[in-house]
N, CA, C and O atoms as a CHARMM CRD file, in Angstrom:
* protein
*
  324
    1    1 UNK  N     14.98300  21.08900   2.56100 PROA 1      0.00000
    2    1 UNK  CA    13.86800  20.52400   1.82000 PROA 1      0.00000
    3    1 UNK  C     13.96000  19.01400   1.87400 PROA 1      0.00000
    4    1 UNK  O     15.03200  18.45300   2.10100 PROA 1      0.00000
    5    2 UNK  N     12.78000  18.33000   1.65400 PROA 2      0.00000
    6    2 UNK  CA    12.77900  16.77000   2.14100 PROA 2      0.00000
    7    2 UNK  C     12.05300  16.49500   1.15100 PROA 2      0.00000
    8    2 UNK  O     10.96500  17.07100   1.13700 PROA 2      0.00000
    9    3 UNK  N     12.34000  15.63000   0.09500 PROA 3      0.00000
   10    3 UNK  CA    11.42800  15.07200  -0.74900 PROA 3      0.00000
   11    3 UNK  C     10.90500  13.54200  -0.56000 PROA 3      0.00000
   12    3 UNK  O     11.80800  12.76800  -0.24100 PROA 3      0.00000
   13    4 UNK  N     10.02000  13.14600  -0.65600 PROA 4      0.00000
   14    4 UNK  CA     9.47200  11.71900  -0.87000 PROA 4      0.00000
   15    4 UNK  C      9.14600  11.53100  -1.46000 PROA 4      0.00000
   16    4 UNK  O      8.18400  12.26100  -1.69800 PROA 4      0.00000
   17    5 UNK  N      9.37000  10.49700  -2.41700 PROA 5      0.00000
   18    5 UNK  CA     8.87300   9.49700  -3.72200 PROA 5      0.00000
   19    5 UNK  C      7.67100   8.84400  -2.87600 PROA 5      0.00000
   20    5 UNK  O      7.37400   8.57100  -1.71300 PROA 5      0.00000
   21    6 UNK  N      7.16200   8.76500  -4.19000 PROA 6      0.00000
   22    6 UNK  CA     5.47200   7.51100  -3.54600 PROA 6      0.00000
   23    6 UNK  C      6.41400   6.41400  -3.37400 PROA 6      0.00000
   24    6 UNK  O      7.27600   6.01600  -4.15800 PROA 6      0.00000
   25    7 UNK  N      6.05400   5.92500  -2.02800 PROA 7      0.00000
   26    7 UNK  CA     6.93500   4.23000  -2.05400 PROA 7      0.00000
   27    7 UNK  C      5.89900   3.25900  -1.40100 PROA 7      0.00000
   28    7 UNK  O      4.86300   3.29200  -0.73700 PROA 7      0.00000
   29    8 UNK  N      6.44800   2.70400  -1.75900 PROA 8      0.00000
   30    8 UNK  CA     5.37200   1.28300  -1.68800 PROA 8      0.00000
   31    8 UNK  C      4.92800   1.05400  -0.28800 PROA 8      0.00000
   32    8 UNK  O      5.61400   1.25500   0.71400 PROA 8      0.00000
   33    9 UNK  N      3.51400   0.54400  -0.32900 PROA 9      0.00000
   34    9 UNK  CA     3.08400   0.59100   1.25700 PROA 9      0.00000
   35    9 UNK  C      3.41000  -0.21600   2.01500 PROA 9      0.00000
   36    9 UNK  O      3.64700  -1.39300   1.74300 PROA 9      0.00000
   37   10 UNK  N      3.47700   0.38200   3.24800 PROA 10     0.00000
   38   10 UNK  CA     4.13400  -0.94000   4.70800 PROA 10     0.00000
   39   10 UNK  C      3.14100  -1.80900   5.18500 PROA 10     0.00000
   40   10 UNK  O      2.00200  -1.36800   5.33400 PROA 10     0.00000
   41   11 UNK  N      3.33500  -2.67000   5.37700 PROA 11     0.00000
   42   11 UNK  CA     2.70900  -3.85000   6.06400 PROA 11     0.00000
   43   11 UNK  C      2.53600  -3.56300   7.26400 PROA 11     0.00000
   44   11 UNK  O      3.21900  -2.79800   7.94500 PROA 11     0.00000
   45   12 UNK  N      1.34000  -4.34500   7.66300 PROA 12     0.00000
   46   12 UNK  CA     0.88100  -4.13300   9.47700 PROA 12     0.00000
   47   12 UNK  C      1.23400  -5.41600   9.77400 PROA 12     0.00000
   48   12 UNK  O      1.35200  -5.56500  10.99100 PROA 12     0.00000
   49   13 UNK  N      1.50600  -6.66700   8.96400 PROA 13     0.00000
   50   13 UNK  CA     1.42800  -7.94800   9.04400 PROA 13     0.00000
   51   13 UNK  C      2.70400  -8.06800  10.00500 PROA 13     0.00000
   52   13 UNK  O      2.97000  -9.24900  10.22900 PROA 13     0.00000
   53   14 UNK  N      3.56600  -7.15400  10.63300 PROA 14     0.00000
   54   14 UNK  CA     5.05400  -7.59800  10.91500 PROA 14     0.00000
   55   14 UNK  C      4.64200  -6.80800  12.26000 PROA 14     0.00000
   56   14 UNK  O      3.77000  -5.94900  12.39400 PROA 14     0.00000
   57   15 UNK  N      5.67200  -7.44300  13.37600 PROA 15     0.00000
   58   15 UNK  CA     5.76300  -6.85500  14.14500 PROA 15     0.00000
   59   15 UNK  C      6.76500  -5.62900  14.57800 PROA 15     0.00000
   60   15 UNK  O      6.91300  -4.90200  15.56000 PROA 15     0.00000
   61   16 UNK  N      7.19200  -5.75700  13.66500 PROA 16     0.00000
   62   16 UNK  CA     8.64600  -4.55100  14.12000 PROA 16     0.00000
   63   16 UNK  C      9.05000  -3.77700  12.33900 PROA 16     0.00000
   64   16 UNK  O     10.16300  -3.30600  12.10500 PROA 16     0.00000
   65   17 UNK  N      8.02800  -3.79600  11.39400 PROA 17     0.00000
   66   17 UNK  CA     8.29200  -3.21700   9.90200 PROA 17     0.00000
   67   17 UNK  C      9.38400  -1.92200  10.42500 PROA 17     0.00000
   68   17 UNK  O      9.46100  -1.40900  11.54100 PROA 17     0.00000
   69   18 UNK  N     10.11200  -1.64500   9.27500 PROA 18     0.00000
   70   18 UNK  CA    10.87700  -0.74600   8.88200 PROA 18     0.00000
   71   18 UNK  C     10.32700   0.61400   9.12600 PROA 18     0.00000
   72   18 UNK  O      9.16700   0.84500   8.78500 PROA 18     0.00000
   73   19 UNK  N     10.81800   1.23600   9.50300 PROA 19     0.00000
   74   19 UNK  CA     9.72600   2.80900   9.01300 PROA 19     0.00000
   75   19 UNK  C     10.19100   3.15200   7.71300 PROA 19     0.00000
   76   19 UNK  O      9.61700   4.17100   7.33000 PROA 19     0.00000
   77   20 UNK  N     11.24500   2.57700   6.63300 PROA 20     0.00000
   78   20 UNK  CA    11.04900   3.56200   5.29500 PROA 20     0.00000
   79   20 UNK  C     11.40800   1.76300   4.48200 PROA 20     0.00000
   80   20 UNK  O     11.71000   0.76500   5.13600 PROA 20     0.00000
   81   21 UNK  N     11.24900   1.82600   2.93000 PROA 21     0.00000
   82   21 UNK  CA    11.34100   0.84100   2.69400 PROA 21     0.00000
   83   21 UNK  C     13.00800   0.37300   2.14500 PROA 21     0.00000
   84   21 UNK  O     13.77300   1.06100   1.47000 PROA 21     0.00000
   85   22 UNK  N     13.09400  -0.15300   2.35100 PROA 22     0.00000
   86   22 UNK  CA    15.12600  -0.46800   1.49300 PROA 22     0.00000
   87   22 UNK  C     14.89100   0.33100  -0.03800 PROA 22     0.00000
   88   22 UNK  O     13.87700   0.41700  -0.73100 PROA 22     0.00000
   89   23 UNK  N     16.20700   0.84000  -0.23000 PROA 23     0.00000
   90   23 UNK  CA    15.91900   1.46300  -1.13000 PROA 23     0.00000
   91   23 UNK  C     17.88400   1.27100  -2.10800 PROA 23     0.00000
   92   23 UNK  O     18.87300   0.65100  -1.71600 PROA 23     0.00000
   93   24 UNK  N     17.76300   1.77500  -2.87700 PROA 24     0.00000
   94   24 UNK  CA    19.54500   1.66400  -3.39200 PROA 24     0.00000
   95   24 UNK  C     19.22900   2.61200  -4.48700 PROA 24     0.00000
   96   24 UNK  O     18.20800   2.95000  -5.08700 PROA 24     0.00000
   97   25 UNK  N     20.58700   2.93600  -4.52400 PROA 25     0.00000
   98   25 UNK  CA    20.79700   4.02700  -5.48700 PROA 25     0.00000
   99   25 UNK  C     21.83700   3.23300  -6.74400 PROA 25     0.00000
  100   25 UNK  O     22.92000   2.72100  -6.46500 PROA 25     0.00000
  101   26 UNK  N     21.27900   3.26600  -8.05300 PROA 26     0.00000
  102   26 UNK  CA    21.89000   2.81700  -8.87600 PROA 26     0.00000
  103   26 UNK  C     22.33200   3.79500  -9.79500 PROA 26     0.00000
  104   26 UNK  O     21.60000   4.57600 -10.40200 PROA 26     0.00000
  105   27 UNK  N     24.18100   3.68000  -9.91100 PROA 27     0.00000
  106   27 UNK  CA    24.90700   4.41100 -11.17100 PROA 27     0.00000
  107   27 UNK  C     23.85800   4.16300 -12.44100 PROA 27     0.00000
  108   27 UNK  O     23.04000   3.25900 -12.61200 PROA 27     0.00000
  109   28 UNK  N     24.23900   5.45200 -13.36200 PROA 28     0.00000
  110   28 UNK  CA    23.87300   5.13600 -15.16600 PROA 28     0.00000
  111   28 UNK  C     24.48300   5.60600 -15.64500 PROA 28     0.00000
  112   28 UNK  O     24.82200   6.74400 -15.32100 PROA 28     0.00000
  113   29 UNK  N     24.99500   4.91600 -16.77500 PROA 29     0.00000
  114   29 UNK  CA    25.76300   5.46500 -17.64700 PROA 29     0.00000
  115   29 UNK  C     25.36100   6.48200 -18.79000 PROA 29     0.00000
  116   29 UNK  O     26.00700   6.90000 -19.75100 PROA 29     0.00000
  117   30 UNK  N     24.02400   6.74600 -18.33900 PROA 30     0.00000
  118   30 UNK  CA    23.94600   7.76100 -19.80200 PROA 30     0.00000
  119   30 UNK  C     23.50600   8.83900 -19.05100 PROA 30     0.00000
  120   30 UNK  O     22.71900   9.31200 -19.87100 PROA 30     0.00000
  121   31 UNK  N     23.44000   9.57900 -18.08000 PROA 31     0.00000
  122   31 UNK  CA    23.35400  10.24300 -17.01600 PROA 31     0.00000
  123   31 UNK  C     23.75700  10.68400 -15.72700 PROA 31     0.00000
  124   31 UNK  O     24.32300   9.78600 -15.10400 PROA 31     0.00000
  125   32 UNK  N     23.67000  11.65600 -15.17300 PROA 32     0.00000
  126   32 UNK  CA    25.09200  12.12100 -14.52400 PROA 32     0.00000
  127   32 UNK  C     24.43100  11.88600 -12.95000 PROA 32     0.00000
  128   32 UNK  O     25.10400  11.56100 -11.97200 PROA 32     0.00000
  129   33 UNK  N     22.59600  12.18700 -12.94900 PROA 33     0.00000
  130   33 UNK  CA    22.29700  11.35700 -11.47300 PROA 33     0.00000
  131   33 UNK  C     21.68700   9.89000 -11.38300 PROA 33     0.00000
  132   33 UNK  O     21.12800   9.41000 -12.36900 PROA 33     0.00000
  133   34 UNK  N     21.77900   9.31600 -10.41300 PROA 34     0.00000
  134   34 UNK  CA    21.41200   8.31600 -10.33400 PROA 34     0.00000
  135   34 UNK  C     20.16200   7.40500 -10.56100 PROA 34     0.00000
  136   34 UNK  O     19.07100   7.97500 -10.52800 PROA 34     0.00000
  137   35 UNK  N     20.18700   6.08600 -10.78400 PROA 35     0.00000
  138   35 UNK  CA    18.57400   5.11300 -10.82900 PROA 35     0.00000
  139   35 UNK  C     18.26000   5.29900  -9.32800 PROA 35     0.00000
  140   35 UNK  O     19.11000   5.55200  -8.47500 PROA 35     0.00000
  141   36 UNK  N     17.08500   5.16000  -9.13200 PROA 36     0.00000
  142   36 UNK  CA    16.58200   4.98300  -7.41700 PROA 36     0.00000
  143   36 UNK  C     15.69700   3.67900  -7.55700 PROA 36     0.00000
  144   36 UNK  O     14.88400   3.57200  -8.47500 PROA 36     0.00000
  145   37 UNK  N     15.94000   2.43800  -6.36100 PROA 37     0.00000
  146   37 UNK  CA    15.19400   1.38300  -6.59800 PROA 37     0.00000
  147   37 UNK  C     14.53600   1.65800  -4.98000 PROA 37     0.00000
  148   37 UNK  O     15.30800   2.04500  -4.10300 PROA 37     0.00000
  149   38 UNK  N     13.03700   1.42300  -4.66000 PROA 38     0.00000
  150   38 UNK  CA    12.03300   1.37000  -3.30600 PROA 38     0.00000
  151   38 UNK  C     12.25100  -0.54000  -3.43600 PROA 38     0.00000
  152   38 UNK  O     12.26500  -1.10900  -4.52700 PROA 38     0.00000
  153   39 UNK  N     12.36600  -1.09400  -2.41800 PROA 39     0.00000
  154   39 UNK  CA    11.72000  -1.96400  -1.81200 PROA 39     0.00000
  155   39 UNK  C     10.91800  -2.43200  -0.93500 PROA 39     0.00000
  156   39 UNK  O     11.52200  -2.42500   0.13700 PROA 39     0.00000
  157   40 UNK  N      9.32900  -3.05300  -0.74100 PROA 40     0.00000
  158   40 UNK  CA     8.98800  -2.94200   0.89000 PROA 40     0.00000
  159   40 UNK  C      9.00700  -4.27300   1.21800 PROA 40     0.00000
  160   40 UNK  O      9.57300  -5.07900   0.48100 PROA 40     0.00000
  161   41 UNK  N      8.46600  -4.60200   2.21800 PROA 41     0.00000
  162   41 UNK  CA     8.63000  -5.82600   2.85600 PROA 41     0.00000
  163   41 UNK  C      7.95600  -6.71800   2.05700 PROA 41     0.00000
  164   41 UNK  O      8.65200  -7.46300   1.36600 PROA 41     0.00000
  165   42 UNK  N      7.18300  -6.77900   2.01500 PROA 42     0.00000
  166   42 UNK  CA     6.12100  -7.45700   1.42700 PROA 42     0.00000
  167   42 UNK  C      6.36100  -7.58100  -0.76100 PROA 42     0.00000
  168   42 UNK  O      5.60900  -7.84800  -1.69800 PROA 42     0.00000
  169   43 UNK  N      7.59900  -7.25900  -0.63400 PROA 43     0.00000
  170   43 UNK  CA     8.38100  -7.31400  -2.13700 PROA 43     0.00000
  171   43 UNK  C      7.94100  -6.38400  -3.40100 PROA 43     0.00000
  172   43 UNK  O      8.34600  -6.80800  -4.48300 PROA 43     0.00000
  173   44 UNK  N      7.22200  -5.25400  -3.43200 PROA 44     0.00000
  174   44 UNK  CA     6.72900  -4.31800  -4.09400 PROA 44     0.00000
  175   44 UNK  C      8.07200  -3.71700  -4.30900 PROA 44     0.00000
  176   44 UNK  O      8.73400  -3.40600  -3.31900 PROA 44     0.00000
  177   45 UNK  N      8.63800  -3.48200  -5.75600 PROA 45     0.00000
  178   45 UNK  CA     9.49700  -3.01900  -5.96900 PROA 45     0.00000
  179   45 UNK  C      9.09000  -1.73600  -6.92900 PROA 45     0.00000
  180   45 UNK  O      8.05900  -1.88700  -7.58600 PROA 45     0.00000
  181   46 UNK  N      9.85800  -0.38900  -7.08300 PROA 46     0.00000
  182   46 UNK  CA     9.88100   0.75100  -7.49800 PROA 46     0.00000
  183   46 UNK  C     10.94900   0.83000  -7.76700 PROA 46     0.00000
  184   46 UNK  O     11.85800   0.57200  -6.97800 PROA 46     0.00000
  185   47 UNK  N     11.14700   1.30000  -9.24500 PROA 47     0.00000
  186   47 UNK  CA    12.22900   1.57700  -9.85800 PROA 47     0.00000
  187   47 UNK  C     11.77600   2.95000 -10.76500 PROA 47     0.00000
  188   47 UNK  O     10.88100   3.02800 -11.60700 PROA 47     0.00000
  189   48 UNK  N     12.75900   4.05300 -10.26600 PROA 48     0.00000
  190   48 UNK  CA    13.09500   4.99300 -10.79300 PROA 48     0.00000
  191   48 UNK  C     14.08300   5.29200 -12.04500 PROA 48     0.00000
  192   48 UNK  O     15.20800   5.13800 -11.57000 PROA 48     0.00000
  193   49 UNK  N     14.18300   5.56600 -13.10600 PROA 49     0.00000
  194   49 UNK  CA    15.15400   5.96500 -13.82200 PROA 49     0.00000
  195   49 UNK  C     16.02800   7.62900 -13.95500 PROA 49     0.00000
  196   49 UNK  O     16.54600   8.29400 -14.85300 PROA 49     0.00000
  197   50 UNK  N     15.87100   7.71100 -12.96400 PROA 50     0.00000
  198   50 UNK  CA    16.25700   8.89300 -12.82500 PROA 50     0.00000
  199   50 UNK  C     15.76600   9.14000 -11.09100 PROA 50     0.00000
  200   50 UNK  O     14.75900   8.64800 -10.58200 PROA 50     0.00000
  201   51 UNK  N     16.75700  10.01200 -10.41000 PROA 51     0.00000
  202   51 UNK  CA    16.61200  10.04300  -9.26100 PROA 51     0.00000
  203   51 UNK  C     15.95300  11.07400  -8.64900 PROA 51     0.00000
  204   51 UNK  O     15.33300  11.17000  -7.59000 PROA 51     0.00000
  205   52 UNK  N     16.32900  12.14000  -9.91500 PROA 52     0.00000
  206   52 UNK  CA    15.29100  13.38400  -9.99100 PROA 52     0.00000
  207   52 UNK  C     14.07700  13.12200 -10.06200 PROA 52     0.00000
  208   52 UNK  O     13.27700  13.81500  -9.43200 PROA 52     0.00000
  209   53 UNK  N     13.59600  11.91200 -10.95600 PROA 53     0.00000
  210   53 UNK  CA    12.17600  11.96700 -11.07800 PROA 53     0.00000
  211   53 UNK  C     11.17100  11.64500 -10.00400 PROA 53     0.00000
  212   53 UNK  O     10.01200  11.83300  -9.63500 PROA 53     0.00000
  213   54 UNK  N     12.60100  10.89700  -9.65200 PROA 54     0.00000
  214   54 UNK  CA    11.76100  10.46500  -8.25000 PROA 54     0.00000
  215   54 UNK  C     11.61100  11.59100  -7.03500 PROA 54     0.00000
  216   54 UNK  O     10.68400  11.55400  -6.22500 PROA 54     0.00000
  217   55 UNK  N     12.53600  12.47800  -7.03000 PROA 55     0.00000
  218   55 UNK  CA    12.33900  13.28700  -6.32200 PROA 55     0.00000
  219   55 UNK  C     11.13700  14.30100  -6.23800 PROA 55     0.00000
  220   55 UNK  O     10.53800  14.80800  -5.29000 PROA 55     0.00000
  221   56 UNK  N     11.02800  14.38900  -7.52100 PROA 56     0.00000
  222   56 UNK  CA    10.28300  15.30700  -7.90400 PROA 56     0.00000
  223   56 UNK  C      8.66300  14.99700  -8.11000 PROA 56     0.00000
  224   56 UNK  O      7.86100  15.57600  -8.84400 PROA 56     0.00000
  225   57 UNK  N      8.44900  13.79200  -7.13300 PROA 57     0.00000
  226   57 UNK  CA     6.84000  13.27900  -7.25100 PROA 57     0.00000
  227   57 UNK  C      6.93000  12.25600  -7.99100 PROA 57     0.00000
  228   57 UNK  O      5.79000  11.82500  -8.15900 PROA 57     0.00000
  229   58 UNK  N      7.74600  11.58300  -8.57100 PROA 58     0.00000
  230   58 UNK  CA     7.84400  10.00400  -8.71300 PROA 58     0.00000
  231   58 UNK  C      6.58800   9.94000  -9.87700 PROA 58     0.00000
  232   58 UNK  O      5.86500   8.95600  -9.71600 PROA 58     0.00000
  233   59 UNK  N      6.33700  10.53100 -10.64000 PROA 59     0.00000
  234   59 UNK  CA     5.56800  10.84400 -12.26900 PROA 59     0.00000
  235   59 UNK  C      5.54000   9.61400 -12.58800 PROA 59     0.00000
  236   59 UNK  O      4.59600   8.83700 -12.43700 PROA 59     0.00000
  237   60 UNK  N      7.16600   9.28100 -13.29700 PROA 60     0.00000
  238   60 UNK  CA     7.38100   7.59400 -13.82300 PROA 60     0.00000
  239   60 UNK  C      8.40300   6.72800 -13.52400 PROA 60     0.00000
  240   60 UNK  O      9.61700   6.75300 -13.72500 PROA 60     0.00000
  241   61 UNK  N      7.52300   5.83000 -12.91100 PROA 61     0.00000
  242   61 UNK  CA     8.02700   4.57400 -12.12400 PROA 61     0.00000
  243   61 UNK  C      7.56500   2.87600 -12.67700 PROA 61     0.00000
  244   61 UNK  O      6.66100   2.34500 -13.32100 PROA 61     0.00000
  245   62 UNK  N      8.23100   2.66800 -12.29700 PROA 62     0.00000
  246   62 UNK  CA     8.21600   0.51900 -13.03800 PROA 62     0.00000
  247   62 UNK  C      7.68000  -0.17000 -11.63100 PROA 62     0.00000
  248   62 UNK  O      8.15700   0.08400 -10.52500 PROA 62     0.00000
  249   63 UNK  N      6.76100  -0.95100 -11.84800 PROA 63     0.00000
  250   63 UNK  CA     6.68800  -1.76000 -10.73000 PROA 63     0.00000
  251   63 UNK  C      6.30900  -2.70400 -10.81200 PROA 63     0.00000
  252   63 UNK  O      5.35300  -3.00800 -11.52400 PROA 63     0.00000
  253   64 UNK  N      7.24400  -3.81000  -9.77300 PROA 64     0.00000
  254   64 UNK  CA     7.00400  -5.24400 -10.15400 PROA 64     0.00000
  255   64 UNK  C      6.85100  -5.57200  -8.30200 PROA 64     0.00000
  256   64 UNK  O      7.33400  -5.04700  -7.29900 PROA 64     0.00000
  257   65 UNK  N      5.71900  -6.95300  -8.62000 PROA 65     0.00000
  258   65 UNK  CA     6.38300  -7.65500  -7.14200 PROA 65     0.00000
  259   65 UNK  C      6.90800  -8.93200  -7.02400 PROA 65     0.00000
  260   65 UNK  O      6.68200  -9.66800  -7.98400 PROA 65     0.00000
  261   66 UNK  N      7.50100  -9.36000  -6.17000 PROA 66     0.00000
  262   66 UNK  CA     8.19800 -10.60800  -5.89700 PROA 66     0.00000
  263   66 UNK  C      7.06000 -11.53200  -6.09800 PROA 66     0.00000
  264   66 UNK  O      7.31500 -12.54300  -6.75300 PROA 66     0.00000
  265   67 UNK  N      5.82700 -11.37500  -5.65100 PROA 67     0.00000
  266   67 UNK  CA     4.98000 -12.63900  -5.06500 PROA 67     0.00000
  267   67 UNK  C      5.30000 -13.27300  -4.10500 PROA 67     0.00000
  268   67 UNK  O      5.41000 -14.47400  -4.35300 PROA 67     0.00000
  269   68 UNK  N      5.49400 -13.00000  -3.13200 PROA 68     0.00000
  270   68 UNK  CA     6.12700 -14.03000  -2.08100 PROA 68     0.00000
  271   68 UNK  C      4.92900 -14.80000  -1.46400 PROA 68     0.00000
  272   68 UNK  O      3.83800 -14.23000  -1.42300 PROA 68     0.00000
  273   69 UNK  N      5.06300 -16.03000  -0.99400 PROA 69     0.00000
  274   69 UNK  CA     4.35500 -16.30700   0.19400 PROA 69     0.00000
  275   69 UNK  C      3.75300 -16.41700   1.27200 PROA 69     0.00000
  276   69 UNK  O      4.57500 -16.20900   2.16400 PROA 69     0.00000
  277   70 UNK  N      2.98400 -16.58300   1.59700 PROA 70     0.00000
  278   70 UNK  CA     2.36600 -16.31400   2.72200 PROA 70     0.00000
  279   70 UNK  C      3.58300 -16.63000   3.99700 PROA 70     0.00000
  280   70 UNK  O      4.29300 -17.63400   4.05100 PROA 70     0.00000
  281   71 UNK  N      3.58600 -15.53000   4.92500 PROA 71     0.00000
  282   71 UNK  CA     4.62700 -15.55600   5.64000 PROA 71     0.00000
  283   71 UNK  C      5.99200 -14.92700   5.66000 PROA 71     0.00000
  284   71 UNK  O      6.69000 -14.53800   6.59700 PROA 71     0.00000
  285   72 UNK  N      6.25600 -14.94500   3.75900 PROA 72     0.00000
  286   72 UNK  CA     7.49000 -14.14900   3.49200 PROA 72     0.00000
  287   72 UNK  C      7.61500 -12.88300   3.16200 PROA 72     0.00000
  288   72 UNK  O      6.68400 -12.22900   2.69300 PROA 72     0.00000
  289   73 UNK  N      9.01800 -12.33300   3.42300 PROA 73     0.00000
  290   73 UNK  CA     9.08500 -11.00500   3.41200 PROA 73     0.00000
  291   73 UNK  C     10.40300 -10.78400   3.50400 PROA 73     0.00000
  292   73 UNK  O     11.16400 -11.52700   4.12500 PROA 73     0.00000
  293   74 UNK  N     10.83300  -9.49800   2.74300 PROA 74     0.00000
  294   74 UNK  CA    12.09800  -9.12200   2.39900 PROA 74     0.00000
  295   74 UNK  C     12.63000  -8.53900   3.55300 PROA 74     0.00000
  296   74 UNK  O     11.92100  -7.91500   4.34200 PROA 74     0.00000
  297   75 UNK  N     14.34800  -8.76900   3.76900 PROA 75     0.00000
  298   75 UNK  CA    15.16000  -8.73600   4.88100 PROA 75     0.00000
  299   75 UNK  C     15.86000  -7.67200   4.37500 PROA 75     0.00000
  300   75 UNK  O     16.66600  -7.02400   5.04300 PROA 75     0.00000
  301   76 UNK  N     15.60200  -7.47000   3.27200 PROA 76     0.00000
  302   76 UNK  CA    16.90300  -6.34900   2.96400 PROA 76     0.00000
  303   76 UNK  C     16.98400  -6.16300   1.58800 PROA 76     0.00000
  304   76 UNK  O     16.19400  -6.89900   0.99700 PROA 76     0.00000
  305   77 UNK  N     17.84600  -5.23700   0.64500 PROA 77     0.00000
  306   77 UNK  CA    18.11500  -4.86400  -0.41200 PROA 77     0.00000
  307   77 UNK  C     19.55000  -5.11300  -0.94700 PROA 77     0.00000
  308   77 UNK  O     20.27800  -4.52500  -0.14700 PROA 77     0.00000
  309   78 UNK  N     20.09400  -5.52300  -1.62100 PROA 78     0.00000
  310   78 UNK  CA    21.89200  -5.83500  -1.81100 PROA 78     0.00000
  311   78 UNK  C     21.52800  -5.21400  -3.37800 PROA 78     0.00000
  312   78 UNK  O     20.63600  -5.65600  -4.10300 PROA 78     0.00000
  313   79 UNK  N     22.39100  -4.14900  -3.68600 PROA 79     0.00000
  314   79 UNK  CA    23.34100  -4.31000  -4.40400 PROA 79     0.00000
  315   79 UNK  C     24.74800  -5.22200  -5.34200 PROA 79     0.00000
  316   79 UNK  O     25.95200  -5.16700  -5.09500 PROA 79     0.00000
  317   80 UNK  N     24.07600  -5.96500  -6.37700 PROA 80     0.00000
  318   80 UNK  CA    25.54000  -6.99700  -6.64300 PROA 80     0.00000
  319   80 UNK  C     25.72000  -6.22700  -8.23200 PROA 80     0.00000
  320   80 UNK  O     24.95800  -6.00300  -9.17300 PROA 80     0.00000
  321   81 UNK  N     26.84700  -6.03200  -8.00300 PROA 81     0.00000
  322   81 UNK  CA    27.19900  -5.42700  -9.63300 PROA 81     0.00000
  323   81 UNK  C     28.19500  -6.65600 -10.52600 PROA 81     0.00000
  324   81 UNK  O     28.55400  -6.43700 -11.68300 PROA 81     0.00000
């Protein structure tokens, strides 16, 4: 079985976009599976609180964007704890 969360849409603006968007899996402490964070290029971020939820059709999700500039666009996702 293959699940997909709604994730944020890809850009045509790039010549070589990602096919899926950066994504990280964040520990919680009050729960035994994980946060799920979407990133796409274009800085649309998705945050899951639960990894199930996201699995399960992504119901409820947070979303913020970077705003970036014309021209800019995200290289990647890091993890810093």
């Amino acid at each position: 079985t293959c699940y997909i969360p709604p994730c944020p849409p890809l850009s045509q603006d790039y010549a070589h976009p990602p096919s899926a968007p950066f994504h990280a899996l964040v520990s919680s402490r009050s729960r035994s599976d994980p946060d799920l964070v979407l990133l796409s290029l274009r800085g649309d971020i998705r945050f899951w609180d639960s990894i199930t939820s996201g699995l399960a059709g992504g119901g409820s999700f947070e979303s913020v964007n970077l705003e970036l500039g014309e021209g800019e666009y995200t290289s990647g996702l890091l993890r810093v704890d």
